[in-house]
LOBANU-688094 format. One line per field, with one value per residue: residue number from 1; x, y, z of N, C-alpha, C in turn. Coordinates in steps of 0.1 Angstrom, whole numbers, plus 5000, padded with zeros to 4 digits. Layout:
! residues N
milo <- [NUM;...]
nu <- [X;...]
nv <- [Y;...]
nw <- [Z;...]
cau <- [X;...]
cav <- [Y;...]
caw <- [Z;...]
cu <- [X;...]
cv <- [Y;...]
cw <- [Z;...]
This chain:
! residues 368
milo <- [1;2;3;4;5;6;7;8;9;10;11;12;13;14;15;16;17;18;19;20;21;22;23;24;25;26;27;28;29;30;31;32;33;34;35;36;37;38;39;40;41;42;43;44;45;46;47;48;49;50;51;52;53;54;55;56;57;58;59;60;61;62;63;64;65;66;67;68;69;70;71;72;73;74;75;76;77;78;79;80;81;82;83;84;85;86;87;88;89;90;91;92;93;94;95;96;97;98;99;100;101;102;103;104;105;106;107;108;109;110;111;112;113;114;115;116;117;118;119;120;121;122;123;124;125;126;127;128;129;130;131;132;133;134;135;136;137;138;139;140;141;142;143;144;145;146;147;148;149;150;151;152;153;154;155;156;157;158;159;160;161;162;163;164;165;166;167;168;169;170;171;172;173;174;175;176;177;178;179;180;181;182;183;184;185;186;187;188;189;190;191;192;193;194;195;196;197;198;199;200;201;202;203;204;205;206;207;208;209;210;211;212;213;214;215;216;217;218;219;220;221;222;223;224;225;226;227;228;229;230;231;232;233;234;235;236;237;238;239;240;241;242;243;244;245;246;247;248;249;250;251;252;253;254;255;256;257;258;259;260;261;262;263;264;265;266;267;268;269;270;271;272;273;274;275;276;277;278;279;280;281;282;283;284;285;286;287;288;289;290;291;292;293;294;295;296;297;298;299;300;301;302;303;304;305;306;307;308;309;310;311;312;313;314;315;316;317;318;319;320;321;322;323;324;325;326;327;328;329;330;331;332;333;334;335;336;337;338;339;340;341;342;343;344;345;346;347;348;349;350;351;352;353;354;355;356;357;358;359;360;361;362;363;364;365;366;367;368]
nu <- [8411;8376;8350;8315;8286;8255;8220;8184;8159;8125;8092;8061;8043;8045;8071;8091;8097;8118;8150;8171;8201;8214;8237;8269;8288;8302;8296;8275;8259;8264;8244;8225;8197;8187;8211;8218;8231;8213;8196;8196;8172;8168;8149;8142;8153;8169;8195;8233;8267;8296;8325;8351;8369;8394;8388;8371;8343;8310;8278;8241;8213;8181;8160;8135;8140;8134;8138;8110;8096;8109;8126;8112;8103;8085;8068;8067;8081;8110;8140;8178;8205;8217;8249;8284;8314;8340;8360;8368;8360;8319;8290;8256;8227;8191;8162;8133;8104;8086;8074;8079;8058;8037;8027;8009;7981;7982;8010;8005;8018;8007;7993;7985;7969;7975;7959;7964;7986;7997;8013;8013;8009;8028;8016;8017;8001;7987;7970;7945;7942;7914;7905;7909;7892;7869;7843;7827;7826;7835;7856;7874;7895;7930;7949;7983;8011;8044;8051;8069;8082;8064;8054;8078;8105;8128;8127;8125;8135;8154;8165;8162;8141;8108;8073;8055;8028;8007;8015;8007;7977;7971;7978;7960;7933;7939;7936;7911;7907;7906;7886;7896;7915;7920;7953;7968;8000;8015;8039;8061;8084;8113;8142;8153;8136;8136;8140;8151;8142;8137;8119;8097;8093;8083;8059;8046;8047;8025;8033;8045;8043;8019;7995;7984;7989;7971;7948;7952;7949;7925;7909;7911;7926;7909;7885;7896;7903;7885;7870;7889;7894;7879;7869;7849;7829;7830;7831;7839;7849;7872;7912;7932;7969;8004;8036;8058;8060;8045;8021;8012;8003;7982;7968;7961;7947;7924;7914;7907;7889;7872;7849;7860;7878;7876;7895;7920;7957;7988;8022;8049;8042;8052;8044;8054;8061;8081;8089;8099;8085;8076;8052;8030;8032;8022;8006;7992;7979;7965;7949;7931;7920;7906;7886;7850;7837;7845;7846;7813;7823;7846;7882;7909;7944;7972;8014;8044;8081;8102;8131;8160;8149;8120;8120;8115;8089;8066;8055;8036;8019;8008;7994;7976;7961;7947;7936;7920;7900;7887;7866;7855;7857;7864;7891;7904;7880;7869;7895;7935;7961;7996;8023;8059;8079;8112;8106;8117;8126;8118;8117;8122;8111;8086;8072;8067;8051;8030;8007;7994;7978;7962;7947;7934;7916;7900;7876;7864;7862;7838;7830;7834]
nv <- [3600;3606;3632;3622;3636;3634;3645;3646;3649;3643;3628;3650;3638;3635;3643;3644;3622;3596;3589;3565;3560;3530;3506;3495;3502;3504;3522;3523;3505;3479;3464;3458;3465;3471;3489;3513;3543;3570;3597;3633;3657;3686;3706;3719;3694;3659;3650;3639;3626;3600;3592;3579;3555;3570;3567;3549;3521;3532;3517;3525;3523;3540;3546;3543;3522;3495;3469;3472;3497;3507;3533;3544;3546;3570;3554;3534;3516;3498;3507;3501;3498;3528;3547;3559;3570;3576;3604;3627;3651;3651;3662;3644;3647;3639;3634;3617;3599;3582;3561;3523;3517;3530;3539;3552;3555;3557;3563;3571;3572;3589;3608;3631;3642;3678;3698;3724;3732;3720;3694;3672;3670;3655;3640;3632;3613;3608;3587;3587;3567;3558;3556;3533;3519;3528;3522;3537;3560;3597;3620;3651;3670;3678;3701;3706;3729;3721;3694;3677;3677;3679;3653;3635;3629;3622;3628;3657;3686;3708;3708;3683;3678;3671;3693;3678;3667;3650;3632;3661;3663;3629;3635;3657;3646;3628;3643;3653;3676;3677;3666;3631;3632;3631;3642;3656;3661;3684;3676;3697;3708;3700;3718;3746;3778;3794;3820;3820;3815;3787;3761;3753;3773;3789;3777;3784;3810;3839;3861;3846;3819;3813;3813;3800;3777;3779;3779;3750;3740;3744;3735;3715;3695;3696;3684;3657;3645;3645;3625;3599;3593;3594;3617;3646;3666;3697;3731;3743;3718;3717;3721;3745;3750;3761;3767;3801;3806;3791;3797;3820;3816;3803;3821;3838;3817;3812;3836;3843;3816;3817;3802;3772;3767;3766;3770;3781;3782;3797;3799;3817;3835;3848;3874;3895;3880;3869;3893;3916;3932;3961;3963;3983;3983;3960;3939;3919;3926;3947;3935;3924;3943;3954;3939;3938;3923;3895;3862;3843;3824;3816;3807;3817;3817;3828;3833;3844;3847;3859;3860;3858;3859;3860;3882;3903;3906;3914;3941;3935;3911;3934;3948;3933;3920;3946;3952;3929;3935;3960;3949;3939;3913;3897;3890;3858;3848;3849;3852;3846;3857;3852;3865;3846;3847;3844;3828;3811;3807;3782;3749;3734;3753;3757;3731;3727;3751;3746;3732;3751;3764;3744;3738;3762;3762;3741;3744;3750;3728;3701;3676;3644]
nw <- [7632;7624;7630;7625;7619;7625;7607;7616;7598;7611;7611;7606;7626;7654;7666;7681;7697;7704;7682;7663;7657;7636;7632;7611;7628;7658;7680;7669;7675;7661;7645;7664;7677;7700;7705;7697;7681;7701;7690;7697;7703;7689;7680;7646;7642;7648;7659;7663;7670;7658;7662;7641;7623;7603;7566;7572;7563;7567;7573;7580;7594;7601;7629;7653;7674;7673;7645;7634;7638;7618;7592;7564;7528;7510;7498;7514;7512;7521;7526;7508;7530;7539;7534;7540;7535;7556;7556;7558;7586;7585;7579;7580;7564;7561;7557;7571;7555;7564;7588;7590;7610;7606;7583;7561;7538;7500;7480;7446;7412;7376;7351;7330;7302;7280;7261;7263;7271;7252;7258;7288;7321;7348;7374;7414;7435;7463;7483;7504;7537;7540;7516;7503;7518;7516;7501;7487;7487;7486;7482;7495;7476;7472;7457;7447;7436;7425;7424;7427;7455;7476;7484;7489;7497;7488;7461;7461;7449;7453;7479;7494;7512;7517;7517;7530;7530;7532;7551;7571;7565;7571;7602;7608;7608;7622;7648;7645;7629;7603;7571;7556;7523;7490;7478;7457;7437;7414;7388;7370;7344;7342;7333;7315;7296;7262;7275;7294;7322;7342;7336;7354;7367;7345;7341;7361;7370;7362;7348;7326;7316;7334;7330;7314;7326;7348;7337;7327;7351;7359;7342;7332;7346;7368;7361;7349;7374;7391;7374;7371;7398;7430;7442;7456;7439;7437;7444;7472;7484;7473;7477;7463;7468;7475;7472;7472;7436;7432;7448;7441;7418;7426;7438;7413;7399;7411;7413;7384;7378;7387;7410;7411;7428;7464;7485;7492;7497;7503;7502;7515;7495;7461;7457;7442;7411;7387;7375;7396;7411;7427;7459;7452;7424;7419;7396;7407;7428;7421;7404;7421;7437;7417;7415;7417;7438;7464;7458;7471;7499;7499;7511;7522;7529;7535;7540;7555;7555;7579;7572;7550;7514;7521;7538;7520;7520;7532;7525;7503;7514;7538;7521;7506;7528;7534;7513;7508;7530;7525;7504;7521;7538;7564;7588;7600;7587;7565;7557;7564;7569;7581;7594;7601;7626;7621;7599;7567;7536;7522;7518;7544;7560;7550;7557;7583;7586;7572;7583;7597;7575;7568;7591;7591;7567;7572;7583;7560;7543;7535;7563;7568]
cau <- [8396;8366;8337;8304;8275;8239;8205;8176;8144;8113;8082;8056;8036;8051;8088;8102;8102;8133;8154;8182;8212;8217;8244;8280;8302;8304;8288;8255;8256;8267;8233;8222;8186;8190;8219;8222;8233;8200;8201;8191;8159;8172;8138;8130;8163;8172;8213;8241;8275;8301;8337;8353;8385;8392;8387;8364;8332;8299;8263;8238;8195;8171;8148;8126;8146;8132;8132;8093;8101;8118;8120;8106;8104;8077;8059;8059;8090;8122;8154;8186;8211;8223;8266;8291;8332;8347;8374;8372;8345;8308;8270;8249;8213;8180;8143;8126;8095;8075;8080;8074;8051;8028;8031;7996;7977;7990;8009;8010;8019;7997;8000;7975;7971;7969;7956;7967;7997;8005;8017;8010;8019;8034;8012;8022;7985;7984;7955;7942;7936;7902;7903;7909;7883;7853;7846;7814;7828;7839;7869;7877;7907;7943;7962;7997;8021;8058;8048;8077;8085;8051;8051;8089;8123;8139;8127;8126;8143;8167;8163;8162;8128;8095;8064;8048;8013;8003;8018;7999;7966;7970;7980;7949;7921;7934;7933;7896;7907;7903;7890;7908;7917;7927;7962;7977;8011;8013;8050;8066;8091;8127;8152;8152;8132;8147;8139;8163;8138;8134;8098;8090;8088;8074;8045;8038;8045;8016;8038;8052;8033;8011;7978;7978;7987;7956;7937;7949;7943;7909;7896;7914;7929;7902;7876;7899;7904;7866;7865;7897;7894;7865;7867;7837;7831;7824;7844;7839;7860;7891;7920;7945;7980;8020;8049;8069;8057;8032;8013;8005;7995;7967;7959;7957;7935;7909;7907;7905;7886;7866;7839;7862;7885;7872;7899;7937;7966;8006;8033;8054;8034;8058;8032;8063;8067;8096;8098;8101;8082;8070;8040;8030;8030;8021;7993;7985;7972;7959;7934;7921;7914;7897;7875;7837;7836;7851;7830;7813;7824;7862;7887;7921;7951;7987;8021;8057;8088;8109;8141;8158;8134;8108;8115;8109;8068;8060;8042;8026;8008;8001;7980;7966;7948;7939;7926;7904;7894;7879;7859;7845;7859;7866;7901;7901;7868;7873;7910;7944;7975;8001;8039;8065;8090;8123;8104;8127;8118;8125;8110;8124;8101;8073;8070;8068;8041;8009;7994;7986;7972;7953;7939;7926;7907;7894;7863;7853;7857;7831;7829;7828]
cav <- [3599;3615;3632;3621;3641;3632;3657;3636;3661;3637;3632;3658;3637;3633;3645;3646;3608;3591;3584;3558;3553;3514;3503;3485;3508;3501;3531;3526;3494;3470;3458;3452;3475;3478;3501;3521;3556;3580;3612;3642;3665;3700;3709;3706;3680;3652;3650;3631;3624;3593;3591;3566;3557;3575;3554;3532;3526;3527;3512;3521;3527;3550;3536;3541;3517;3487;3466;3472;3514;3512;3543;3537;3559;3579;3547;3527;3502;3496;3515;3496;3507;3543;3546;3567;3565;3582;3603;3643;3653;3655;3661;3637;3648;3626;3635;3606;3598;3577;3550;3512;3510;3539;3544;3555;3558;3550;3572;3566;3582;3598;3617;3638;3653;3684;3703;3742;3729;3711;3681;3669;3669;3641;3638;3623;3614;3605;3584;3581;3554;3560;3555;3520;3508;3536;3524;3545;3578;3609;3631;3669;3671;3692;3701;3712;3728;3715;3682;3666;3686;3679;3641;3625;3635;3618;3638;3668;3694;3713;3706;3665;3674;3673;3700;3665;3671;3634;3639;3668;3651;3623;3639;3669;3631;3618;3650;3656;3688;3676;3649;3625;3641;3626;3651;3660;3673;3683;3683;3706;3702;3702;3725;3763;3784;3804;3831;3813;3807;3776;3755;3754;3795;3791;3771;3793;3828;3847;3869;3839;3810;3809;3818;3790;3768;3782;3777;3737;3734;3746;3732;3700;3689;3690;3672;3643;3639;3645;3611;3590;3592;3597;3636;3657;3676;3711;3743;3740;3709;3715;3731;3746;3753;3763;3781;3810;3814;3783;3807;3834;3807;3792;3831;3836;3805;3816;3854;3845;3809;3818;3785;3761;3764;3768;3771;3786;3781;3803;3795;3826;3837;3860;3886;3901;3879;3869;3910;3915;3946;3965;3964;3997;3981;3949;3937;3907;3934;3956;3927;3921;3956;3958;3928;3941;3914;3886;3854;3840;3810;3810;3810;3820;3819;3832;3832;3847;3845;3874;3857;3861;3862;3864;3897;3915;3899;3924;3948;3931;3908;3944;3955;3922;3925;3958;3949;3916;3940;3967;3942;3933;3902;3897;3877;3849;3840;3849;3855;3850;3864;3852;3864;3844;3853;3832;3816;3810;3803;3769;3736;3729;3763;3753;3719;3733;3759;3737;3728;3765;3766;3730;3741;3773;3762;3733;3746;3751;3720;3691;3670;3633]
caw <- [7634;7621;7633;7612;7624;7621;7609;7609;7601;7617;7603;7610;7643;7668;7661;7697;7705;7702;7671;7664;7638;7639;7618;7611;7638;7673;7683;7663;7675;7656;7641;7678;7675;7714;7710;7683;7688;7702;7687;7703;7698;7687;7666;7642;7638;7658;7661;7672;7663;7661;7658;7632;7617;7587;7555;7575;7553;7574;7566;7589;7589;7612;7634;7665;7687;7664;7634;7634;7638;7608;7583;7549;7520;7506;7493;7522;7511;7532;7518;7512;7538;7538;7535;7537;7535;7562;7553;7565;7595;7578;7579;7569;7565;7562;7558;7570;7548;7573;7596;7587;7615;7605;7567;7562;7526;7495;7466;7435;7402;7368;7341;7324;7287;7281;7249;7264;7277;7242;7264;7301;7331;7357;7387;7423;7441;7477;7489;7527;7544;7539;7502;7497;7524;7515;7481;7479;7500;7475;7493;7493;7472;7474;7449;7452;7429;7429;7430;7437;7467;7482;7497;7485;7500;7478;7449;7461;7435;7458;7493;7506;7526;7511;7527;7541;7529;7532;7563;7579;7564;7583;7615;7613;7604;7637;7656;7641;7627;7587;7563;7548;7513;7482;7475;7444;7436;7397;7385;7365;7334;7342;7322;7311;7283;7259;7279;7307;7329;7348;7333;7367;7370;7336;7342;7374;7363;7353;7338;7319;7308;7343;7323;7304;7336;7354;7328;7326;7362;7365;7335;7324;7355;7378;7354;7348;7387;7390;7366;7378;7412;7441;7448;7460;7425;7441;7449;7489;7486;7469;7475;7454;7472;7466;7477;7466;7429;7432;7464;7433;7406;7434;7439;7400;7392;7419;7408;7372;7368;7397;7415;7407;7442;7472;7492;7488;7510;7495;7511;7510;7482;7456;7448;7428;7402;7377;7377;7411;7408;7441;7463;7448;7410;7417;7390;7406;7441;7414;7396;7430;7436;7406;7415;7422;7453;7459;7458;7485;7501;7496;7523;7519;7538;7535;7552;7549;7570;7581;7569;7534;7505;7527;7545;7515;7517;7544;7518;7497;7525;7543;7513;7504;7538;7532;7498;7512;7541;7517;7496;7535;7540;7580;7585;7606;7587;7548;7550;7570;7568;7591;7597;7605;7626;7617;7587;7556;7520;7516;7524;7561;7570;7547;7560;7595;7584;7561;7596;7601;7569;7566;7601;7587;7556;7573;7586;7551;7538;7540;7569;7567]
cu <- [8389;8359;8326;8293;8261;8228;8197;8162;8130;8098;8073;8046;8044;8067;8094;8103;8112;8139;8165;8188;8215;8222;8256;8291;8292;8292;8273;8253;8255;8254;8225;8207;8186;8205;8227;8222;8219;8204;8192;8181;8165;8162;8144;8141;8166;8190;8219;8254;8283;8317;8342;8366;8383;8393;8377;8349;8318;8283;8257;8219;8193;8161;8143;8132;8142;8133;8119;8093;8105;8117;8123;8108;8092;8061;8054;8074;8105;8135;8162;8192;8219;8240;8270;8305;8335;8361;8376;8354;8335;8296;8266;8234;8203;8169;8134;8107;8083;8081;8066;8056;8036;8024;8014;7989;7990;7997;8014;8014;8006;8001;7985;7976;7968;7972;7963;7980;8007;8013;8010;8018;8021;8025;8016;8007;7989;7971;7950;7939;7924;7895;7900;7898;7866;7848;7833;7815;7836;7847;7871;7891;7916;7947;7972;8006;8034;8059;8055;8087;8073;8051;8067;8100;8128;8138;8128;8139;8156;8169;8164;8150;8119;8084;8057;8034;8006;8003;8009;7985;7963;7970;7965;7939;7927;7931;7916;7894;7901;7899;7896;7902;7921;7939;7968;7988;8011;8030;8055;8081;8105;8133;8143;8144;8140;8148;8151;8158;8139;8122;8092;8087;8080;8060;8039;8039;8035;8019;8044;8043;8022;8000;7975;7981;7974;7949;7937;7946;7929;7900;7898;7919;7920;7889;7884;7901;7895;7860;7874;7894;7879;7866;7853;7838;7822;7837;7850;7845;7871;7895;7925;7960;7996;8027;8056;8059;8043;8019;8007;8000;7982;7961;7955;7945;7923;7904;7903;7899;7878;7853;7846;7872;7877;7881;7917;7947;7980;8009;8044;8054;8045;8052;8046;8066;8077;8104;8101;8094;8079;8057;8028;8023;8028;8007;7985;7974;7960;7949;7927;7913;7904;7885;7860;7836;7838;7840;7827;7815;7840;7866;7900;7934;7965;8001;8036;8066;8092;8124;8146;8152;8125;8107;8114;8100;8064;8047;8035;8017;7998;7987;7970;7956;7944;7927;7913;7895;7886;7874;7849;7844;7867;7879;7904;7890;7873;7891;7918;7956;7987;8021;8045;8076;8102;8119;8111;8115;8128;8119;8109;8113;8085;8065;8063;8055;8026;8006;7985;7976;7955;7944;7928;7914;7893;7880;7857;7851;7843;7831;7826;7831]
cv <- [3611;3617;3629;3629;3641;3641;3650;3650;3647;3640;3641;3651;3627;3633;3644;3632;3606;3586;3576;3557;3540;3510;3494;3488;3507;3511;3535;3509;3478;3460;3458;3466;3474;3487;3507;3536;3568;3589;3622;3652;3678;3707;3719;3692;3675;3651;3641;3628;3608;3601;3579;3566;3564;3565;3547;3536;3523;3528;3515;3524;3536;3544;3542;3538;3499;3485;3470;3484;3514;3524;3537;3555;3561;3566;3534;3512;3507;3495;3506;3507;3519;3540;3555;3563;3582;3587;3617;3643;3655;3657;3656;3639;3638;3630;3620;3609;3595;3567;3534;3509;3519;3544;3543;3559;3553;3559;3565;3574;3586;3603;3623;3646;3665;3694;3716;3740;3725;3704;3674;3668;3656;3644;3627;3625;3602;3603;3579;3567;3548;3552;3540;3511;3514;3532;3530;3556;3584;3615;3641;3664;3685;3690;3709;3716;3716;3701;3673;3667;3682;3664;3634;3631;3633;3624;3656;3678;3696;3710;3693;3661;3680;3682;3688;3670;3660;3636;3646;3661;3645;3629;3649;3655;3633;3630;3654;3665;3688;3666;3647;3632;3632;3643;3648;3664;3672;3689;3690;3700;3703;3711;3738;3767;3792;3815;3830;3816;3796;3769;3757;3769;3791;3785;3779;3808;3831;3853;3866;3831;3806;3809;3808;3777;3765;3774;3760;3730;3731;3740;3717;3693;3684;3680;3656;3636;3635;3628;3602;3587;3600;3609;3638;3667;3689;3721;3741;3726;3705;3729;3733;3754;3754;3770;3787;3813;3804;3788;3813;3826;3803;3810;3838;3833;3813;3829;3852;3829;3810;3803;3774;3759;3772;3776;3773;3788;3787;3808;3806;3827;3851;3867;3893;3897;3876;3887;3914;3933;3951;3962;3970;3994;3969;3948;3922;3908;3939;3947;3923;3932;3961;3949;3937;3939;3904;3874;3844;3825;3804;3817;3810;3825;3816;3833;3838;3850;3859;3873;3859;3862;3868;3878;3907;3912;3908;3934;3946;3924;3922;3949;3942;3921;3937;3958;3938;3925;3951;3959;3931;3918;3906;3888;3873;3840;3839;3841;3854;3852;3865;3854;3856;3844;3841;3823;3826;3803;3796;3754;3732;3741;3756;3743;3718;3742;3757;3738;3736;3765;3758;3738;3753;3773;3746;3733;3749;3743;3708;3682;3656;3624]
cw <- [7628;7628;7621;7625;7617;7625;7603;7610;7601;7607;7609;7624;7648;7667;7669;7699;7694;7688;7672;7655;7642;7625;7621;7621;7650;7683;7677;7662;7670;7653;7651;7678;7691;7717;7698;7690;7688;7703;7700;7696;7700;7678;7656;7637;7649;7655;7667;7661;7667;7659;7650;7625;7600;7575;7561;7561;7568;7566;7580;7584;7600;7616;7646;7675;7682;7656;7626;7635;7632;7596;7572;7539;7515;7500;7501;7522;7520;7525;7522;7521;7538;7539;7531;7542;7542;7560;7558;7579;7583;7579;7573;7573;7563;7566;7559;7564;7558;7579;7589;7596;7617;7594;7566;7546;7517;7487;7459;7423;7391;7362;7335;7313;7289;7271;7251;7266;7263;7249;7274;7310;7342;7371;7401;7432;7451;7478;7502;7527;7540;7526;7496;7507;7525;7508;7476;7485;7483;7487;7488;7486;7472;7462;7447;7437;7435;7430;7434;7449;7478;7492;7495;7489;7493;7461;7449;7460;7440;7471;7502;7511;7515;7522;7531;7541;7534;7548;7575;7576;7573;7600;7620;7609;7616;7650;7655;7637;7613;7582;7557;7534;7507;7479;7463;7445;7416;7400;7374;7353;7341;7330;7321;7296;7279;7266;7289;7320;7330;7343;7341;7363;7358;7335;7353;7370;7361;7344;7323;7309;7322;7339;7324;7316;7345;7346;7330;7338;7362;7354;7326;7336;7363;7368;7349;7362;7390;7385;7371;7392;7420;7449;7446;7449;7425;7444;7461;7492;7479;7475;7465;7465;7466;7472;7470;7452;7422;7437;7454;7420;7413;7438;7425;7396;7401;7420;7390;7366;7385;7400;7409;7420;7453;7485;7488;7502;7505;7510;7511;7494;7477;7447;7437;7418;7397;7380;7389;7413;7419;7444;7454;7431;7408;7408;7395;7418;7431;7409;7410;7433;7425;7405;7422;7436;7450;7463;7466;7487;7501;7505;7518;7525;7533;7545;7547;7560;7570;7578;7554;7522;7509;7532;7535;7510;7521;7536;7509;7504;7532;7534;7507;7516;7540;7524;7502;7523;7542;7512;7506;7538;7555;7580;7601;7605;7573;7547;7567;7567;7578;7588;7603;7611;7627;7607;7573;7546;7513;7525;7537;7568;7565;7555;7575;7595;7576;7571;7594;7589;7570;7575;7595;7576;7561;7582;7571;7540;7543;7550;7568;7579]
């Protein structure tokens, strides 16, 4: 006999009610959606194990406690059945996307040329609810590095779990906290430069090729969104967001292509860089410091754990609110800056930590 052990990470509302594995073994029920095995709530995973003959093969799904509860993936359609061949104990993980019976907005894909870039890039655009039944409403729009980390499990790079932008969205619309948003994620090249970076790092780096990314955000990206799609075509209704070295590309673009974002959200932002330079020599503290003032009407909010990567954030956040706090910006109005203690740098924390942000910047977008 085996043990199989089940880590289901829940969608972002309402993660504590009940989960079910419903499958071909005995113990998940034998198809029977009244008794499939109910995990347990250990946040932010739901858990449970079976026992099974070794060699056996099992098929099973995730559900609610129904057919009609059923989890779906990222687009809303209903995944063949998940399997695995029992043969030593195992963990089997699972970011559920959305449930059948709540799948909410639509995503779809995009691509975009782009002359600075000499190519384009792959866009993944999430649309509210809202979108398909306004057809004369304009929306605040996000846009996200990483993009295939942002609303899809199943794409996402290194990890299984997506930051669940779509997601929190929805969930801060029905609390009354935010409006519905058209969201972006812009993806990034696959494969290494000569340098032997990653594209990704290279398209975000400043130190690298980030310039010339800014630059295709703020000045080719958002005017073709501005024309495809029903975005609010002002500063005070977009974002720009990202984690790790996306956090310092969305603090880049809004120090150096200044009234074209409104609103900035980094996700353990790595003020250090490809170089990993110190606090002390950071040039990306230093161009703020050298800013006159910063310009009114932008809100900006940051976050970093206390866990590996992250615990060496501590001084660069310190002086970045020093720096916004000399240039007479008040924080909890301009600016926040929030530690986390036990947050990690990597999607399961991030995913856990947009709310704080969304919530933060959403008094300064538009109201509808």
């Amino acid at each position: 006999m085996s043990q199989i052990h089940f880590r289901i990470l829940p969608p972002i509302s309402q993660p504590d009610e009940p989960i079910f594995v419903l499958g071909s073994h005995a113990a998940l029920g034998s198809w029977n959606p009244q008794a499939g095995l109910r995990l347990t709530w250990e946040a932010p995973f739901h858990v449970g194990t079976l026992e099974a003959e070794t060699g056996e093969h099992l098929e099973y799904k995730i559900t609610r406690g129904s057919w009609e509860t059923e989890a779906v993936d990222a687009y809303g359609n209903v995944p063949s059945n998940q399997a695995a061949e029992v043969w030593l104990d195992a963990t089997l993980h699972h970011t559920i996307a959305d449930w059948k019976d709540r799948c909410a907005g639509r995503l779809t894909r995009d691509r975009v040329a782009s002359r600075i870039l000499a190519g384009g890039r792959d866009l993944v655009i999430w649309l509210p609810p809202g979108y398909g039944v306004r057809s004369d409403h304009r929306f605040p729009l996000a846009i996200f590095s990483d993009g295939a980390n942002v609303f899809d499990p199943a794409t996402s790079v290194l990890s299984g779990v997506d930051i669940a932008a779509d997601e929190w969205v929805t969930r801060l619309f029905a609390e009354g906290t935010l409006p519905e948003m058209v969201v972006v994620g812009v993806c990034h090249p696959e494969g290494f430069s000569e340098e032997n970076y990653s594209l990704r790092d290279y398209d975000l780096s400043p130190e690298l090729g980030g310039a010339a990314y800014a630059e295709f955000v703020a000045t080719e990206l958002i005017p073709y969104l501005d024309t495809h799609y029903r975005t609010v075509p002002s500063a005070s209704a977009r974002l720009l967001a990202g984690t790790s070295l996306g956090g310092l590309n969305a603090f880049y673009t809004v120090l150096h292509h200044p009234g074209t974002f409104g609103n900035v959200i980094g996700l353990s932002t790595s003020f250090e860089d490809v170089s990993q330079v110190p606090p002390a020599y950071c040039a990306h503290l230093h161009a703020l410091a050298a800013e006159p003032a910063l310009p009114a009407g932008l809100r900006m909010f940051f976050d970093y754990g206390t866990v590996g990567l992250d615990e060496c954030y501590d001084g660069y956040h310190r002086d970045l609110a020093g720096l916004f706090r000399e240039k007479g910006w008040r924080e909890g109005e301009q600016f926040q800056i929030k530690q986390i203690p036990g947050g990690t740098h990597d999607e399961i924390s991030w995913r856990q930590r947009l709310g704080d942000g969304l919530r933060f910047i959403a008094a300064n977008l538009p109201q509808s």
